[in-house]
C-alpha positions in Angstrom: 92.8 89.2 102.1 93.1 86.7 105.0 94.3 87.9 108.7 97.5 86.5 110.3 95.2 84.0 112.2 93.9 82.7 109.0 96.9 81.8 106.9 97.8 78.2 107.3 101.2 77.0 106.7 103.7 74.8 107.8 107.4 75.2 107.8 109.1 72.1 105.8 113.3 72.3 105.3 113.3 76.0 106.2 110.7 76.7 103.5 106.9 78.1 104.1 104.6 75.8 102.7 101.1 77.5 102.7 98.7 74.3 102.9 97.3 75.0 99.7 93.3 73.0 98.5 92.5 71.2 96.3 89.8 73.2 93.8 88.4 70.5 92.6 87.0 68.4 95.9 83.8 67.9 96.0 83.5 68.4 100.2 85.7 71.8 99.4 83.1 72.9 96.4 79.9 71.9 99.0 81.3 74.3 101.5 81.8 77.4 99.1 78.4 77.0 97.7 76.5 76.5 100.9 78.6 79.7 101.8 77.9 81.5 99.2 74.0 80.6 98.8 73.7 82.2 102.6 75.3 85.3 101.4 72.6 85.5 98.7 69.7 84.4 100.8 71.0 87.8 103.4 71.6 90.5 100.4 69.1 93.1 102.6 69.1 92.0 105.8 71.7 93.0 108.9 74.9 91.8 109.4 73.9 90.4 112.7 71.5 88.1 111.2 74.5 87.4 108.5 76.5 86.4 111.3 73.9 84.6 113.4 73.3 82.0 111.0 77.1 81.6 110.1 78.1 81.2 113.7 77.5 77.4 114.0 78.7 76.8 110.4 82.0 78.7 111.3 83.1 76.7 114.2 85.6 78.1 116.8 88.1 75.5 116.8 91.0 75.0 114.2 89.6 72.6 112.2 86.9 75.4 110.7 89.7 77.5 109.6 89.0 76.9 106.1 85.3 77.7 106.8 86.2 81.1 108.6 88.8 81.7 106.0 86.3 81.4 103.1 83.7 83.4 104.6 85.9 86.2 105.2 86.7 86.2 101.3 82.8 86.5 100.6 82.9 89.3 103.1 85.1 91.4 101.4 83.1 90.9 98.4 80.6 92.6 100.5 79.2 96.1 101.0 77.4 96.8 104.2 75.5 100.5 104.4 73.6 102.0 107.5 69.9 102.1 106.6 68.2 104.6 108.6 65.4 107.6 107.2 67.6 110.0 109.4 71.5 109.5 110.4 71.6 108.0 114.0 73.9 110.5 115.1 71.1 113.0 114.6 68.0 110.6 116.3 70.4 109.9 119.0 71.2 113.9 119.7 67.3 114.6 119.3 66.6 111.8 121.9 69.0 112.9 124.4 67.8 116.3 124.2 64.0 115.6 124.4 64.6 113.1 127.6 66.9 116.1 129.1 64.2 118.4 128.7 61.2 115.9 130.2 63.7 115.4 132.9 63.6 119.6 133.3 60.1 120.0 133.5 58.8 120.7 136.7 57.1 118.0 138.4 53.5 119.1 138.8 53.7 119.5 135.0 54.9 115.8 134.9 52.0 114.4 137.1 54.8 113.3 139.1 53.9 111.5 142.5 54.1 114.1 145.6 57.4 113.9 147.7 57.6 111.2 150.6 57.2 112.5 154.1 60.5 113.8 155.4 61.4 111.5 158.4 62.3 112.7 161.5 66.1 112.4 163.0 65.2 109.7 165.1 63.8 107.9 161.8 66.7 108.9 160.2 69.3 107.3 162.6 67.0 103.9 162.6 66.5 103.9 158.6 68.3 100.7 157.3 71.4 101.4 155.7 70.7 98.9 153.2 67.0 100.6 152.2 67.9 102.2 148.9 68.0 105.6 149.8 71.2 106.9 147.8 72.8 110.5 148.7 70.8 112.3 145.6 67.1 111.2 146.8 68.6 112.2 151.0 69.1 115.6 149.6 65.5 116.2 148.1 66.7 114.9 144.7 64.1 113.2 142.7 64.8 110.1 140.7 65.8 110.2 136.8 62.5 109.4 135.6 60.8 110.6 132.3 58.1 108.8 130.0 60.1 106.8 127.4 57.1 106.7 125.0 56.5 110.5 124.8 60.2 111.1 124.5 59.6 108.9 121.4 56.3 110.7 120.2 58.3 114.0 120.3 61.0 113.0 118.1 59.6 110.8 115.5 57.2 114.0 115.5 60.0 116.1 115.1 61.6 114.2 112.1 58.3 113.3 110.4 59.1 109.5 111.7 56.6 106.6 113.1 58.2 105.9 116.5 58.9 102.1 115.5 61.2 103.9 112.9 62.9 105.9 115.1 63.4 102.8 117.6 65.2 101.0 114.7 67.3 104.5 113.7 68.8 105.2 117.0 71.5 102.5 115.9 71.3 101.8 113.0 74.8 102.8 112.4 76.4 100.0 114.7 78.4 97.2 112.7 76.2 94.8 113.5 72.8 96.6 112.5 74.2 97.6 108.5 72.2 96.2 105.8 74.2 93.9 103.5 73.3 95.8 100.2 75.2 94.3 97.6 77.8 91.7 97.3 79.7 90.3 93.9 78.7 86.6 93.6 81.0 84.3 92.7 81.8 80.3 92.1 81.6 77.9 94.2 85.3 77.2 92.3 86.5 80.5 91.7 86.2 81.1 95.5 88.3 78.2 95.9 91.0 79.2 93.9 90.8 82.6 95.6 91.5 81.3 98.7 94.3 79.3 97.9 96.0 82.7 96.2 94.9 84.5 99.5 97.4 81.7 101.3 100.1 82.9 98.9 99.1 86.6 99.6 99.1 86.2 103.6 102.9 84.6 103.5 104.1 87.4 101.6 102.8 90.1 104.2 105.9 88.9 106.1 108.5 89.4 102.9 111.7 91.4 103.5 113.1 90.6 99.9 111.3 89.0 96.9 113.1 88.3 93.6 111.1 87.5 90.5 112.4 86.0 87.1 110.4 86.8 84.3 111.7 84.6 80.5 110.2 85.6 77.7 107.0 87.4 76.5 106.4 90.1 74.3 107.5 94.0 75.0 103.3 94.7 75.3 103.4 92.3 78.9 106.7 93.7 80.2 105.3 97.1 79.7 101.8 95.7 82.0 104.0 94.2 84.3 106.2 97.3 85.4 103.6 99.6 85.0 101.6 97.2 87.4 104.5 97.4 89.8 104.7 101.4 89.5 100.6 100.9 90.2 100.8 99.3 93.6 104.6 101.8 94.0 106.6 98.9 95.1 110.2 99.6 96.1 111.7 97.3 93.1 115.4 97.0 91.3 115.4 95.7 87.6 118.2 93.8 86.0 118.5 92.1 82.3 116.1 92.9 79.2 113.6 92.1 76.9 115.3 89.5 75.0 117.3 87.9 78.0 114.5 88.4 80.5 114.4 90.6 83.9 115.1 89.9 87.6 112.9 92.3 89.9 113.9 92.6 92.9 110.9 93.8 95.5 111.3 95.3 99.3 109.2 93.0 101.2 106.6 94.9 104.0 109.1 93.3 106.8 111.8 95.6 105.3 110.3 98.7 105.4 111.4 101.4 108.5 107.5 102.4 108.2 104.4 102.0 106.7 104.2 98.6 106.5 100.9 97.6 106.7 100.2 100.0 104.0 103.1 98.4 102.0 102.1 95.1 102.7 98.6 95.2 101.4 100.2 96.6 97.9 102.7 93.6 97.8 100.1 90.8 98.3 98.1 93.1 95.8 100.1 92.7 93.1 100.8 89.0 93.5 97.5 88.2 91.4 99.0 90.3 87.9 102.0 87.7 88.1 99.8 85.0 87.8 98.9 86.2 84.2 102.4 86.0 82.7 103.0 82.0 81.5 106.8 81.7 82.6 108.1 83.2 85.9 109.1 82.1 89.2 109.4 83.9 92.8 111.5 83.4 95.7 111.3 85.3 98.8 113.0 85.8 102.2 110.3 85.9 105.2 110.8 86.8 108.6 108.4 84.6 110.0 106.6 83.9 113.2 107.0 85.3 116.4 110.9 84.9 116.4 111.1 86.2 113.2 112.6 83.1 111.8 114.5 84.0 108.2 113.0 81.3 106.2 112.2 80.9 102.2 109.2 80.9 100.0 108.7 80.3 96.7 106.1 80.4 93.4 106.1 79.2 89.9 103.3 78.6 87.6 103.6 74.6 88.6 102.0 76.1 91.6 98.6 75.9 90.2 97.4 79.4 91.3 95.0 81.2 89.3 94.7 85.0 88.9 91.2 86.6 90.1 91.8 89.8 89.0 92.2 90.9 85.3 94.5 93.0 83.7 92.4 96.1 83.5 94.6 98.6 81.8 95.0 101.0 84.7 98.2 101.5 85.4 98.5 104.7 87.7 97.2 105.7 91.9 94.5 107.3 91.7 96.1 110.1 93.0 98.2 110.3 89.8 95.6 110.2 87.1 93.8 113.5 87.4 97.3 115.4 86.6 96.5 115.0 82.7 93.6 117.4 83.3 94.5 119.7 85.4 97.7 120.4 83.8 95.6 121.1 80.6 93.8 123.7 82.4 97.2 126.0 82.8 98.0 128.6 80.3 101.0 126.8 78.2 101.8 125.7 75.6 103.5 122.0 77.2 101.1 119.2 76.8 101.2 115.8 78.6 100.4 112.4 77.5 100.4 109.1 79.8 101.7 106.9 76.6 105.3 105.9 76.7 107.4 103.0 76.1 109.7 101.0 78.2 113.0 102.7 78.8 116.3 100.0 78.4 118.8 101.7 81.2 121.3 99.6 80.0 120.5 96.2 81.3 120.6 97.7 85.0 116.7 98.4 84.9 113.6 100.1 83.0 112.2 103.2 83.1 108.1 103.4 82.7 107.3 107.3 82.7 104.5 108.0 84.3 104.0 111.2 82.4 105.3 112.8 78.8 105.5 116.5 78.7 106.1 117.4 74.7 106.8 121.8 73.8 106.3 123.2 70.4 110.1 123.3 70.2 110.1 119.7 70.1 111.3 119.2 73.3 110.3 115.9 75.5 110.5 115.6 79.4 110.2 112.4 81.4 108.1 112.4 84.7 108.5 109.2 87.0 106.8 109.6 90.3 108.9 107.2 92.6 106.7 104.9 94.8 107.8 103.7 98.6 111.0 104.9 99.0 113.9 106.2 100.8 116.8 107.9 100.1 119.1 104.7 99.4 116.9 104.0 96.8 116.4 107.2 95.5 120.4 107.5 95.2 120.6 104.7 93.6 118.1 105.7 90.9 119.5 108.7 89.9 122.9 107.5 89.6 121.0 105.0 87.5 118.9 107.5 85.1 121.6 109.8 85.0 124.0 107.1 83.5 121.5 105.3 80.8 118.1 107.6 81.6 117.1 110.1 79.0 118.5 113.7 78.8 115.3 115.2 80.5 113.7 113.6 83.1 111.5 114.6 86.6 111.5 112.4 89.3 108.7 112.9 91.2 108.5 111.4 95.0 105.8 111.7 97.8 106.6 112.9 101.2 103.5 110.3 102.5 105.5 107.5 100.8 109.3 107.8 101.9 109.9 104.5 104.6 112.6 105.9 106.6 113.6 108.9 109.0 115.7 110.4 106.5 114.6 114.4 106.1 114.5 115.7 102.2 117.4 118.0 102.5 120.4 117.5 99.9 117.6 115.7 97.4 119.2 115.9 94.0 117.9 119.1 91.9 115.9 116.6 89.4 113.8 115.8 91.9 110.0 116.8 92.5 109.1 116.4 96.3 105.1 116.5 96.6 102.4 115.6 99.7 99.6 113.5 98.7 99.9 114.5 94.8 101.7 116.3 92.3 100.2 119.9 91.5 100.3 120.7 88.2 101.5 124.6 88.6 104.5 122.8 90.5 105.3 120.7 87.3 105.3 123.6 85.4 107.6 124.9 87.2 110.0 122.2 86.6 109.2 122.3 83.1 110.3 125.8 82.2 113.2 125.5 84.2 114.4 122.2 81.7 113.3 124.8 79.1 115.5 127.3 80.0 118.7 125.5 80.5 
């Protein structure tokens, strides 16, 4: 992703214009692969070198934006570790307790110089008040003072260390000192690309509505593309069909009471899985710049972006996923599958369960697990799957995820209210009680 400072745009008939590149110049393709060969050439040494040699090919001014903004792509392709034979925190500890202790040690035992003469009073009074002589050292206080080297000895000693090693441990865990230890290489093109998508990505961090068309496709990519939005738990509204096509409509980060840098980073996340889908267009309200200026934005295949990311299959958090298997360790006889079809709720939306509980009586219960949310929406959703849903159905939400100040009193008796994720005892629960009734 690209920071605020990064995303170049200009503003053309009250529209955001994101000043896209073009992929295929050859100065543009130059500068991604001399970027990219430094990344290689550093794959083991420390970020600060990393950075050393980027700093005059990075520039300062405005002009190198493109360079900065390309770099920080490769970055985040990046893993940086602490290399260290023992954890800093614990060299740093077993330093500062050895030189407390050589500090402690009396100084006869230190070979430390004898005391100065004390002076008299009338050498006292005629000392210079600028001579050095600080109110510890007037009172008998001797200097801190221990032997650096033998602090050293002790504790590479004590961790079975050569004292160059422990030199190079004591902060190793700094930023600037990690090892670059692996990073996904990439082309010179493909970056390109990326970063023009990353443009797309950083005007949308300042969405408060975005409304999507999807025409055509088969039932297979509709099913990949709501699941994909229940993946990254977008606030979203559905209208039309398979045959007529949908309109989603998507709560930009700018429009959500809290969380929305959180929020954000799942909108401009699931920009790239539109990109896969051969006729759609976006529009989007933005409150942009500093005054917040309500201007437009908008996307369409003519565009030219390209996806980077592929369409992987996995549709649920990963907070969601281990459900499946922890439910089947409960003494019942319910048993839960993650395979469902789109749900027509009668032109006004879709339902994409996120869980199928089946009994041996033949009796089926839905599970949605609502994403970002708050209680307008949640109203709104139940009125919805309560007119057109199926007969049995959980909604499930997550305290972490609601965007407003509302509590969770008065919550509709369908509803599943869980913390970080749902505990399968809970859903049980809710189970038998559908049983029973």
């Amino acid at each position: 992703m690209l920071t605020a400072d990064l995303v170049q745009a200009r503003v053309y008939r009250k529209e955001v214009r994101p000043r896209y590149i073009d992929t295929e110049d050859e100065g543009n393709l130059a500068l991604a692969r001399e970027l990219i060969e430094l990344f290689s050439t550093h794959e083991g040494l420390s970020r600060r070198e990393l950075d050393n040699e980027l700093q005059e090919l990075l520039g300062t001014g405005t002009e190198f934006l493109l360079h900065r903004s390309l770099a920080k792509l490769l970055f985040d392709r990046s893993t940086f570790e602490t290399d260290a034979p023992v954890e800093p925190e614990l060299l740093r500890t077993s330093v500062f307790e050895a030189a407390a202790k050589a500090y402690r040690t009396p100084a006869e035992d230190r070979s430390d110089p004898p005391d100065p003469p004390a002076l008299s009073a009338e050498e006292s009074v005629q000392q210079p008040a600028d001579s050095g002589t600080n109110e510890a050292e007037a009172e008998g206080a001797r200097p801190f003072d221990f032997d650096r080297v033998a602090v050293l000895e002790a504790v590479a000693a004590e961790h079975d260390l050569e004292v160059a090693q422990v030199e190079e441990g004591l902060y190793a865990d700094l930023k600037s000192e990690q090892i670059l230890r692996e990073w996904k290489t990439c082309r010179p093109r493909w970056l390109l690309e990326r970063y023009n998508v990353a443009l797309a990505q950083g005007v949308l961090f300042r969405a408060l509505e975005l409304e999507i068309r999807i025409d055509g496709g088969t039932i297979q990519r509709h099913r990949e593309l709501f699941r994909k939005i229940k993946f990254f738990q977008l606030m979203h509204r559905v209208e039309g069909d398979a045959e007529a096509g949908y309109t989603i409509r998507l709560d930009g980060p700018m429009s959500v009471f809290k969380s929305s840098g959180r929020y954000g980073l799942q909108m401009a996340s699931f920009l790239p899985t539109l990109l896969h889908f051969d006729r759609w267009s976006l529009t989007a309200r933005l409150a942009w710049g500093k005054k917040r200026r309500e201007l437009g934005f908008r996307l369409a295949p003519a565009t030219g972006l390209r996806p980077h990311t592929r369409l992987t299959g996995q549709w649920q958090p990963e907070e969601l996923s281990w459900l499946p298997e922890q439910f089947a360790k409960l003494a019942t006889d319910w048993t839960v599958s993650t395979d469902a079809e789109l749900v027509d709720l009668g032109g006004r939306g879709v339902l994409v369960p996120d869980y199928v509980f089946e009994h041996p009586s033949g009796l089926r219960v839905f599970m949605e697990v609502f994403g970002f949310w708050n209680k307008g929406a949640i109203a709104s959703r139940v009125e919805l799957l309560r007119e057109h849903g199926p007969e049995n159905l959980i909604l499930a939400l997550s305290k972490q995820l609601a965007t407003g100040r509302e509590g969770l009193e008065n919550l509709p008796g369908e509803i599943y209210v869980f913390r970080a994720s749902p505990i399968a005892r809970k859903v049980l629960k809710h189970l038998e009680e559908v049983l029973v009734t």
